[in-house]
GUDO-358729 format. One line per field, with one value per residue (C-alpha): x, y, z. Coordinates in steps of 0.02 Angstrom, whole numbers. Layout:
BEGIN
px: c(X;...)
py: c(Y;...)
pz: c(Z;...)
END
This chain:
BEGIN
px: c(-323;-374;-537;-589;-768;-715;-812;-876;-857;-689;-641;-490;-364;-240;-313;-469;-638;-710;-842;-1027;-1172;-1307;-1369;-1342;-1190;-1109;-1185;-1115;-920;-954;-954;-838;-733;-752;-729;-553;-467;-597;-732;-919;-1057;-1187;-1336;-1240;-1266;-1412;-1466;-1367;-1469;-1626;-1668;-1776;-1875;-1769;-1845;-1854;-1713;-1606;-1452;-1445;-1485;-1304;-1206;-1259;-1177;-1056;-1014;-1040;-904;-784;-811;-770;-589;-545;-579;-480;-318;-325;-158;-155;-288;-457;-526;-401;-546;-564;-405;-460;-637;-631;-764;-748;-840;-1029;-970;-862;-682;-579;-404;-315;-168;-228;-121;-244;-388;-410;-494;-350;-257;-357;-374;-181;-156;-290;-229;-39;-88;-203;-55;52;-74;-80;110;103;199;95;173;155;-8;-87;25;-38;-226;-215;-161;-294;-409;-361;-385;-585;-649;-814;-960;-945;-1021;-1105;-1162;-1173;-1380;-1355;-1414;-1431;-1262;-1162;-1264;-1179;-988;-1049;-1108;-942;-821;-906;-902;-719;-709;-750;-664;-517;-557;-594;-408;-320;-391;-354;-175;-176;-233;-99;19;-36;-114;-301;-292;-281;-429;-565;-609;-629;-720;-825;-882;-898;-987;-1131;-1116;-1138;-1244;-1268;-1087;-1009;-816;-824;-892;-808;-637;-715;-753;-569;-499;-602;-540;-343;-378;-438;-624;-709;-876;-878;-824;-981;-1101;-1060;-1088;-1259;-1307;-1271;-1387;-1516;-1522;-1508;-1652;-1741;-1704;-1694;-1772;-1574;-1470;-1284;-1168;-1084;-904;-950;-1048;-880;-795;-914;-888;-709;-704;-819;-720;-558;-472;-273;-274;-362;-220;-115;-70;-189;-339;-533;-501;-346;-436;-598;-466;-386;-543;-604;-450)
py: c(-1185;-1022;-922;-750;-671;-496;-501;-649;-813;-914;-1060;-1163;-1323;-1355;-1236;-1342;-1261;-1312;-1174;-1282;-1218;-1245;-1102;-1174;-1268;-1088;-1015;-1129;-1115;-946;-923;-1022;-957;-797;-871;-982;-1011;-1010;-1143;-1093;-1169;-1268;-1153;-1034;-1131;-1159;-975;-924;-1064;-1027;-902;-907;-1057;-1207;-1355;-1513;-1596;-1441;-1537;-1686;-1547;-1466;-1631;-1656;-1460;-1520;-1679;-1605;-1471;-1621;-1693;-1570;-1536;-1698;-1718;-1588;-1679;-1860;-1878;-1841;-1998;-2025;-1948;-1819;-1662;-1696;-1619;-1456;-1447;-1521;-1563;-1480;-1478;-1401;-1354;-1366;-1244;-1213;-1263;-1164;-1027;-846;-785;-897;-804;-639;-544;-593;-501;-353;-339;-353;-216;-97;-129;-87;69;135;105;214;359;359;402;508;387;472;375;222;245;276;139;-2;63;83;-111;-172;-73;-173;-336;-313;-370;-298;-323;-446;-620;-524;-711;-796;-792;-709;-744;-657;-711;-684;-498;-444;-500;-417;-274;-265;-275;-127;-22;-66;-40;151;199;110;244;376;382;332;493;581;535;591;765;786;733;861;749;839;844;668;636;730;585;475;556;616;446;414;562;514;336;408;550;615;574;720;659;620;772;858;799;825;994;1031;942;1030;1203;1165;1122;1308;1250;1350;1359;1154;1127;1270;1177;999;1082;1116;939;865;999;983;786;786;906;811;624;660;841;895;1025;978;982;1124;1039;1045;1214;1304;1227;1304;1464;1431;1415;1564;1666;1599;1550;1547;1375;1317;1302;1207;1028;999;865;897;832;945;1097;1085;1107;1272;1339;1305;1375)
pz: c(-530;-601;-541;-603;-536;-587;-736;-814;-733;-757;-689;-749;-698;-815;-938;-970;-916;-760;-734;-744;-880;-751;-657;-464;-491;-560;-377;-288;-389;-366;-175;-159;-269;-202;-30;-78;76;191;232;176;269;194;276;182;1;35;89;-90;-199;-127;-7;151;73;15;-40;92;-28;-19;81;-38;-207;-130;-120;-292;-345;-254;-341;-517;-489;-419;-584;-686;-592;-589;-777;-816;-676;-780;-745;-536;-517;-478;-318;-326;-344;-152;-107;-199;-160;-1;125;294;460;420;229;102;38;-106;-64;-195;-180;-168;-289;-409;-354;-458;-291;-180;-325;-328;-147;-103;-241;-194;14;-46;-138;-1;133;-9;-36;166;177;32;-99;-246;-380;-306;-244;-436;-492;-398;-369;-558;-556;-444;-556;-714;-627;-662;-840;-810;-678;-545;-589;-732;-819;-653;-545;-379;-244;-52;-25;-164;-181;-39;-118;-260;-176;-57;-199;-292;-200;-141;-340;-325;-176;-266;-422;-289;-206;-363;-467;-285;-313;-486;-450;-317;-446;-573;-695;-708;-906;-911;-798;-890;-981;-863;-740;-872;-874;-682;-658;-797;-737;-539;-548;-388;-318;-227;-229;-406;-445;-353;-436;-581;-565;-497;-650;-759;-696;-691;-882;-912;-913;-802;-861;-871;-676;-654;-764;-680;-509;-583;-659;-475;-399;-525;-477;-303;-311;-408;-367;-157;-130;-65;-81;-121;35;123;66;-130;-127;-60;-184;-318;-232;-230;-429;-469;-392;-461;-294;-306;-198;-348;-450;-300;-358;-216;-207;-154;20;45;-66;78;213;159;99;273;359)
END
């Protein structure tokens, strides 16, 4: 079997479609999807399908999820035999698991690239570290769920593997900088910035990007549109950290120019 939440819903045996059209059955292929491996309790279902209030019928509703999902694996195994969906959604003690490989899963995929390229950016493996936080990155095909209802429980996946998401981008661009690669960058974080507006890394490395690439004025002016919103949106000034690196800039700091990344900048400054 095949499941991808990072983006759409997918859901495949044998290359045949097994993701349901009806809203609560996707829920429920959902979290467990999300969950493969591991058993998920039928208060939590039911918590997912339908909050603090489910209906007296709620238990029996779930078998009946349940069931439809069974179907639709086992019509797409005709030739393992009937009853065999209960070896791959299986029922367990107080709830029900996905017994499928991890390596199936695309968020076991993402997570076991993003945890190998943080242990590389920790002992300084540069290269490595943008190459495989770079490949966890590409394992995403857009939103999480993004055609799928959420519910409480499922909001806080989706809510967890975002923002794993951007810290991913966070120590990957780090990386990058270290390794010299600013031009390349401005893009991008162009982007993230617009798309994060009152983010003080990502400004931050976009600001020290901007300047390696001869654009002073930019990094100055992108220091401003952060201040101008936090002002705005929270009544803040920006922080002590990204302020000395504005004074840093406009005065043209020779640790500037170091292949050096925001984290590692703030430290000299400092010192």
């Amino acid at each position: 079997m095949e499941i991808k939440v990072l983006g759409p819903l997918e859901a495949r045996e044998n290359g045949v479609s097994i993701a349901p059209s009806a809203v609560k059955p996707r829920q429920v292929l959902s979290l467990l999807g999300l969950q493969a491996g591991h058993v998920v309790t039928v208060p939590t279902l039911i918590e997912e399908l339908w909050g603090m209030t489910p209906p007296r019928s709620a238990l029996t509703t779930l078998q009946t999820y349940v069931l439809q999902v069974r179907r639709r694996i086992e019509a797409a195994m005709p030739g393992d035999g009937p009853g065999v969906a209960k070896n791959v959604l299986v029922t367990r003690y107080g709830g029900y698991m996905l017994d499928v490989p991890p390596e199936s899963v695309d968020v076991r995929s993402y997570e076991r690239l993003a945890s190998a390229g943080q242990r590389a950016f920790e002992v300084g493996d540069l290269e490595s570290a943008s190459r495989l936080l770079r490949g966890a990155a590409e394992v995403w095909r857009g939103p999480v769920l993004v055609d799928v209802q959420i519910g409480v429980r499922l909001g806080m996946e989706v809510t967890r593997l975002q923002e794993s998401r951007l810290g991913v981008l966070e120590t990957r661009i780090e990386a990058d900088l270290q390794l010299g690669k600013h031009q390349s960058l401005l893009s991008e974080l162009s982007v993230l910035t617009a798309q994060h507006p009152m983010h003080e890394n990502l400004c931050a490395q976009y600001m020290l990007a901007l300047y390696r690439a001869g654009r002073q004025w930019k990094s100055l002016e992108a220091y401003q549109s952060l201040r101008d919103t936090l002002i705005e949106e929270l009544g803040l000034e920006p922080s002590e950290r990204l302020r000395q690196l504005q004074r840093a800039i406009l005065s043209s700091e020779p640790s500037l120019d170091k292949p050096l990344s925001p984290r590692q900048l703030e430290r000299q400054l400092a010192g």
